[in-house]
N, CA and C of each residue as an Amber inpcrd file, in Angstrom:
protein
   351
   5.8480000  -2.3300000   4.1680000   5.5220000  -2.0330000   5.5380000
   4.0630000  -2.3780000   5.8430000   2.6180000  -2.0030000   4.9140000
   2.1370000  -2.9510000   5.0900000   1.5280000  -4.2550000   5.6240000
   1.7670000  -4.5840000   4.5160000   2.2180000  -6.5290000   4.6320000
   2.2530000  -6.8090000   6.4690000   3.3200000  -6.0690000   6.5630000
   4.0430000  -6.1630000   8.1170000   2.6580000  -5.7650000   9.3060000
   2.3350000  -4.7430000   9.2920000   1.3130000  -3.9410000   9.8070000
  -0.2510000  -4.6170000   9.9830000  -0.0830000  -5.5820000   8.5590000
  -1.5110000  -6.1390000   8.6770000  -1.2920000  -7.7260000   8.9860000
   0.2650000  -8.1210000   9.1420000   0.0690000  -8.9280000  10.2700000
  -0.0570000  -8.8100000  11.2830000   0.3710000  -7.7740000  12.0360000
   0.4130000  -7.4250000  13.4180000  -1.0100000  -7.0930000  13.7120000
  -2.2460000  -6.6920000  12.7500000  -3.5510000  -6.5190000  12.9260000
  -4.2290000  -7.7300000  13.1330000  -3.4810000  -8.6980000  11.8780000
  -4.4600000 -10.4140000  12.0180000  -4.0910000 -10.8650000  13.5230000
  -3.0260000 -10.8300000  14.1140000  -2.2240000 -11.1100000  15.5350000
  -3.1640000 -10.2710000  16.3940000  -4.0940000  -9.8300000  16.0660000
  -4.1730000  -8.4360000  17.4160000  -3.6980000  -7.6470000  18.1160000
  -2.5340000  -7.5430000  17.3820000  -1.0840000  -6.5800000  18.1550000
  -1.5380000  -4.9750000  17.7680000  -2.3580000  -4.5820000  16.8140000
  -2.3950000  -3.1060000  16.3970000  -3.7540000  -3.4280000  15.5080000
  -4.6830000  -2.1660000  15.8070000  -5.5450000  -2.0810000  14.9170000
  -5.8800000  -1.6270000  13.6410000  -6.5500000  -1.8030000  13.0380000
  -6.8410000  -1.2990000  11.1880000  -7.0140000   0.1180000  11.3370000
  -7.5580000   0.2610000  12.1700000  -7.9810000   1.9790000  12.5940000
  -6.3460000   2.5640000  12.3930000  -5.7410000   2.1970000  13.9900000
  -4.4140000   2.7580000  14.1150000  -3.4340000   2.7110000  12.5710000
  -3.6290000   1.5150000  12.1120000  -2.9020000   1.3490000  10.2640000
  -3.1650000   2.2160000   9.5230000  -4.3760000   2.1920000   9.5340000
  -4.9380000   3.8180000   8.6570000  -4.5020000   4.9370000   9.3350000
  -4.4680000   5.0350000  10.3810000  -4.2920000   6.6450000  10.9550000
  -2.8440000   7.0470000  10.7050000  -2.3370000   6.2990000  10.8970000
  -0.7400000   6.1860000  10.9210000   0.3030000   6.0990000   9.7610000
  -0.7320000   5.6560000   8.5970000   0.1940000   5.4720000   6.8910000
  -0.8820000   6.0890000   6.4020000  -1.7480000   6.5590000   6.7690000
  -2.5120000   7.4420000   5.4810000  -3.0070000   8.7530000   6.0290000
  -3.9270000   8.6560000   7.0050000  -4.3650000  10.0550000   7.3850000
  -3.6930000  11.3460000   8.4880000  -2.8620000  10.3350000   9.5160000
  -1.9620000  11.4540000   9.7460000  -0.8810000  11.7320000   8.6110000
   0.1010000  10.9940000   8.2340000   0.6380000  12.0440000   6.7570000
  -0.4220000  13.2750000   6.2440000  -1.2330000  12.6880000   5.2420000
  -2.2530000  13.5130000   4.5800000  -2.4620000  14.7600000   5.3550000
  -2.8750000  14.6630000   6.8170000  -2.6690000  15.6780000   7.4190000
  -1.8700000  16.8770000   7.5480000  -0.5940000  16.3620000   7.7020000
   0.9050000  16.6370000   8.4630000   0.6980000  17.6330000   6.9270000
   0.7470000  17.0070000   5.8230000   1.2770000  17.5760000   4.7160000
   0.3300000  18.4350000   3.9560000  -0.6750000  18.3650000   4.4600000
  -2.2060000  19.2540000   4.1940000  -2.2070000  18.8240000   2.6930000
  -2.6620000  17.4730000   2.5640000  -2.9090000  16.7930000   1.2110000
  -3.9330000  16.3150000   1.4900000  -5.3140000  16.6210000   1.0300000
  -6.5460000  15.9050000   0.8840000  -6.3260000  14.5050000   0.4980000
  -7.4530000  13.7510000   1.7840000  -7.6570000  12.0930000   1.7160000
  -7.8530000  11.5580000   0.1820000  -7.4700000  10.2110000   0.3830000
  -8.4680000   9.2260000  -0.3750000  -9.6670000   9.0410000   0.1200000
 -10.8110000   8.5880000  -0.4560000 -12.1200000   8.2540000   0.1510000
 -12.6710000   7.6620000  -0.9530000 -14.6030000   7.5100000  -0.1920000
 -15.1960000   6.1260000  -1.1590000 -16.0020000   6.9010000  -1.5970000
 -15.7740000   8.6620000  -1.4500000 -17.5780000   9.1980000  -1.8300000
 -16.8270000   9.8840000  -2.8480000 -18.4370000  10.1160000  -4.0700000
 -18.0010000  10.4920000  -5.0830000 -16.9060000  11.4750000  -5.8060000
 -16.0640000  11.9500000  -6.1100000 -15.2490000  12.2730000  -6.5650000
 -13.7710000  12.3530000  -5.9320000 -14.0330000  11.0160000  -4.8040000
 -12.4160000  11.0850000  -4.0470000 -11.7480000   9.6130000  -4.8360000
 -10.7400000  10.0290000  -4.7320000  -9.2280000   9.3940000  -5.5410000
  -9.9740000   7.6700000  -5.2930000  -9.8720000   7.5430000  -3.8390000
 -10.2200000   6.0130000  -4.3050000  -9.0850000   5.0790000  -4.4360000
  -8.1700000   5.2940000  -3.7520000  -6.7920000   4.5120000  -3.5060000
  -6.8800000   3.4860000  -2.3540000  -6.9910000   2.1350000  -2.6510000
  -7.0040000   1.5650000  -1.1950000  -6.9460000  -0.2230000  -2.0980000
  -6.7050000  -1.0850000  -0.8470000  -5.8590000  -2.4120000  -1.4080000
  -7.1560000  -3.2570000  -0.5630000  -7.6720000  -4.5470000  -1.1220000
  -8.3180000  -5.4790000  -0.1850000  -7.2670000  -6.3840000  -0.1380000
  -7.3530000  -7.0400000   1.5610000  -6.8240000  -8.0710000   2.0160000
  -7.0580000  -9.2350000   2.2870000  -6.5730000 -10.2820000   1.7150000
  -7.1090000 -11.7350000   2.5910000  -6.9560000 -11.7930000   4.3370000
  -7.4730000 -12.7480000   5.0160000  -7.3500000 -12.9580000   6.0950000
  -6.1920000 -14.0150000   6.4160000  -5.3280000 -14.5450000   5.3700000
  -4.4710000 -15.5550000   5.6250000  -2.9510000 -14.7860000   5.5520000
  -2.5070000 -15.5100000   7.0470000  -0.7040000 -14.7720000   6.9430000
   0.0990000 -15.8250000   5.9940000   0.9790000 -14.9110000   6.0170000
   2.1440000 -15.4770000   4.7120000   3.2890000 -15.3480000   5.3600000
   4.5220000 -16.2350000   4.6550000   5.6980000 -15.4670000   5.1520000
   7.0950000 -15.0850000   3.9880000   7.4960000 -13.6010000   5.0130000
   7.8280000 -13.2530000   3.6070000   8.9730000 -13.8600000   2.7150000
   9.0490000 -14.3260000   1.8630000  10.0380000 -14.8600000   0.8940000
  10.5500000 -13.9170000  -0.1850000  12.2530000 -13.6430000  -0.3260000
  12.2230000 -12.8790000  -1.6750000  11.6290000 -13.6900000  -2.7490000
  12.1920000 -14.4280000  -3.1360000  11.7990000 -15.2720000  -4.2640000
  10.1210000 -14.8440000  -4.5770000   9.0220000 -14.6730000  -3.8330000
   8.0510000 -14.2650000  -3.9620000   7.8450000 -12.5890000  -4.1820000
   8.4770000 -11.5180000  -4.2200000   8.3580000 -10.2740000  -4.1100000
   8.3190000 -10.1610000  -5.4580000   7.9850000  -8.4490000  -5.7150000
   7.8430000  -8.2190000  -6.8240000   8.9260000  -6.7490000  -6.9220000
  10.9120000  -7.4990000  -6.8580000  11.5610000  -6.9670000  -6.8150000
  12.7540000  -7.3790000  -7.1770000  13.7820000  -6.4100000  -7.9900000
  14.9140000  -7.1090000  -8.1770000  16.0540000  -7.1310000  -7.7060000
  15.6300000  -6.5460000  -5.9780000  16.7930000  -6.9110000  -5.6640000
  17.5490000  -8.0760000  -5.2520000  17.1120000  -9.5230000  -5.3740000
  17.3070000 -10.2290000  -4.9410000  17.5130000 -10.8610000  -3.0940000
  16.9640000  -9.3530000  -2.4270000  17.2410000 -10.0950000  -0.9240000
  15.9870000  -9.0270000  -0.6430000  15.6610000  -9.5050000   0.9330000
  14.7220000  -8.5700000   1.4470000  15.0310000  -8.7240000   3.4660000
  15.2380000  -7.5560000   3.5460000  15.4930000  -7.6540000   5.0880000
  14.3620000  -8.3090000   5.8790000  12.9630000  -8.1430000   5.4320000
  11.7650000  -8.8580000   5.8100000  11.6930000 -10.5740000   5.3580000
  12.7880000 -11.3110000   4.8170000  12.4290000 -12.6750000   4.6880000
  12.0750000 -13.2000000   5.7540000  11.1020000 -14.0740000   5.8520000
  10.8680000 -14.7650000   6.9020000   9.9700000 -14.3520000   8.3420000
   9.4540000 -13.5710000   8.0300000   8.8280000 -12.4270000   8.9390000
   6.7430000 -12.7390000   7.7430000   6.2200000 -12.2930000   9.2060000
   4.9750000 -12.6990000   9.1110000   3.8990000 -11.8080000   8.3040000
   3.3810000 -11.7670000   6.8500000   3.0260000 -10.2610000   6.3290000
   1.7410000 -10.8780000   6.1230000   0.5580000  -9.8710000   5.7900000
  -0.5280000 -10.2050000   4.8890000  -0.2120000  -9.0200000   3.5080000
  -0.3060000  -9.9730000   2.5560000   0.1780000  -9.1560000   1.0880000
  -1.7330000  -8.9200000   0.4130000  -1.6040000  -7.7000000   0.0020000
  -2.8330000  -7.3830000  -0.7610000  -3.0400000  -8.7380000  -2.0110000
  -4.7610000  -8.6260000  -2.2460000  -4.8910000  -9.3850000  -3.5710000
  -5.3900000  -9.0500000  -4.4550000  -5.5520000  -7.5840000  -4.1710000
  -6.1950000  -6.7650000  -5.4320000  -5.6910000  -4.9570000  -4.6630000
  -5.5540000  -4.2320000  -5.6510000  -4.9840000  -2.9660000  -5.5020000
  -5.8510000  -2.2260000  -6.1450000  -6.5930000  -0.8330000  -5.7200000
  -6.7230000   0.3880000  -6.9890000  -6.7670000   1.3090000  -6.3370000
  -6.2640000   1.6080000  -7.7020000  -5.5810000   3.0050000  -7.7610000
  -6.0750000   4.4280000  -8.4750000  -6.6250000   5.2600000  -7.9470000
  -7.7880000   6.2980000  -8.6620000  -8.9150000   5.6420000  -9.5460000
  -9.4990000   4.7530000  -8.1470000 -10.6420000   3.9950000  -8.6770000
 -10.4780000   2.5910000  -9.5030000  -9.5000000   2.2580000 -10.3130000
  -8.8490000   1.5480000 -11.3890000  -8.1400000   0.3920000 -10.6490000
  -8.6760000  -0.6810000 -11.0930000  -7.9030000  -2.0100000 -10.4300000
  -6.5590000  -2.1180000 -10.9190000  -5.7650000  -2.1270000 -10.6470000
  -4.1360000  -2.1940000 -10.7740000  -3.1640000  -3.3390000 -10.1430000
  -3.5980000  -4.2690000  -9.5430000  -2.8190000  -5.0960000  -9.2220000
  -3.8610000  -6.2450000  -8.7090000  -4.2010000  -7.2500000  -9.4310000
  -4.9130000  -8.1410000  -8.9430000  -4.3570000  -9.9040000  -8.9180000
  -4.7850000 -10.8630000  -7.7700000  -3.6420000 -11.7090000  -7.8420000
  -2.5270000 -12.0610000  -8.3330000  -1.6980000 -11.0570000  -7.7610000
  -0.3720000 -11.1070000  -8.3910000  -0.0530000 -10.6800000  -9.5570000
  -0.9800000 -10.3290000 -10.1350000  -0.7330000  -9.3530000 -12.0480000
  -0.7980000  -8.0200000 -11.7800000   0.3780000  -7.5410000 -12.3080000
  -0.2800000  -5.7430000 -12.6040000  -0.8250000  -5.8750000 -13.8720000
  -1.5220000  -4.6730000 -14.0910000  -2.5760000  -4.6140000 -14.9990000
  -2.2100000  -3.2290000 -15.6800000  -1.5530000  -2.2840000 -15.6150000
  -0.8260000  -1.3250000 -16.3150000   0.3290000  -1.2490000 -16.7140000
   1.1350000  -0.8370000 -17.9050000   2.1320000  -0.9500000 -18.1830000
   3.2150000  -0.0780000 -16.6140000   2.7020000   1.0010000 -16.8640000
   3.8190000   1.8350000 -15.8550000   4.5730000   1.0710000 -14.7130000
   3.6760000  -0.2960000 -14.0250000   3.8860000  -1.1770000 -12.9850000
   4.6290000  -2.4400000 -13.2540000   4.7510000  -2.5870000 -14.2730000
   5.4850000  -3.1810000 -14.7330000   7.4020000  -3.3380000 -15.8710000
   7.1550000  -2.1370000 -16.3480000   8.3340000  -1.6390000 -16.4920000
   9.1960000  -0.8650000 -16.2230000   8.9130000  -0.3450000 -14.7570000
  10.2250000   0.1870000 -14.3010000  10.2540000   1.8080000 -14.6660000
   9.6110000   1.7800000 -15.8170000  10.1130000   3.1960000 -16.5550000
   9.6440000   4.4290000 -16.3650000   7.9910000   4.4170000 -16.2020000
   7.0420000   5.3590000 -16.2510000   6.2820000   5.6100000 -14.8880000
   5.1580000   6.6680000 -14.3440000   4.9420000   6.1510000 -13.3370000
   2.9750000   6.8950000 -13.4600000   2.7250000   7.2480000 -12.6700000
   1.7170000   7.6710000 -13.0660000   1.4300000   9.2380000 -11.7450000
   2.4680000   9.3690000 -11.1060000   2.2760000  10.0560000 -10.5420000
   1.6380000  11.2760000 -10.7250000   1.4430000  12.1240000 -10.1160000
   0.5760000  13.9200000 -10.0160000   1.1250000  14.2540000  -8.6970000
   1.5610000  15.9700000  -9.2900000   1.4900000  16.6420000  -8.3430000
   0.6260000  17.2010000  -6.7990000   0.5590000  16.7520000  -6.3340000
  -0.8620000  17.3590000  -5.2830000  -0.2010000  18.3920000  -4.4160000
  -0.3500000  19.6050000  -4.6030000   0.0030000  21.3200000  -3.5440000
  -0.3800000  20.3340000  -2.2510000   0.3530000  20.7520000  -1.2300000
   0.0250000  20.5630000   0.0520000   0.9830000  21.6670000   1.2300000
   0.8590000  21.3570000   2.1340000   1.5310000  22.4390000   3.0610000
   3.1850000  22.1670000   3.0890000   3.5240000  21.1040000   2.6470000
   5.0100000  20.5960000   2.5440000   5.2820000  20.5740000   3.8580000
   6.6260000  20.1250000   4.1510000   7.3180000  19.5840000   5.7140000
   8.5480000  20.0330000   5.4260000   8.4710000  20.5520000   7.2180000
  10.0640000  21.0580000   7.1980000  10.4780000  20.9430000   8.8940000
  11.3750000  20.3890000   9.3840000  12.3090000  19.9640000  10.6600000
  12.0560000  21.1870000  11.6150000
């Protein structure tokens, strides 16, 4: 979703602001889960982007399902990822096992206010 989002930013259709507010800090909110951030002792989760659109191809994903409802549709894909500070995905390589086999993950619990209808 993404991908998707930060084409519609390179287009001028929606801003980086609104992207952030909307996939990271209203959740975080909603769910009373403290941000990511850049000052010292915050998590530090966040992806840099090129400025060039792509389009999306399965054959290019990093998935097995073999199809993607987004083929052909206009994305900007990250070219470097980290993750609690830690580079984790850089041109196209993951760089930890967990991201690569399917098996493990690296998740943590974080208490928050939880959601309910």
């Amino acid at each position: 979703m993404i991908p998707l989002l930060m084409a519609l930013a390179k287009e001028k259709k929606i801003g980086i602001t609104d992207i952030i507010t909307k996939t990271s800090t209203a959740p975080s909110d909603i769910l009373g889960i403290r941000r990511a951030g850049f000052l010292k002792g915050d998590r530090a989760d966040f992806a840099i982007y090129p400025d060039e659109l792509t389009v999306v191809l399965t054959d290019n994903l990093h998935s097995n399902a073999g199809w993607s409802p987004y083929e052909g549709m206009k994305a900007v894909f990250p070219v470097q990822t980290i993750l609690g500070g830690e580079v984790v995905f850089d041109n196209g390589e993951f760089f930890r096992p967990e991201f690569t086999d399917n098996t493990s993950g690296t998740g943590l619990w974080i208490p928050g206010r939880g959601y309910s209808l």
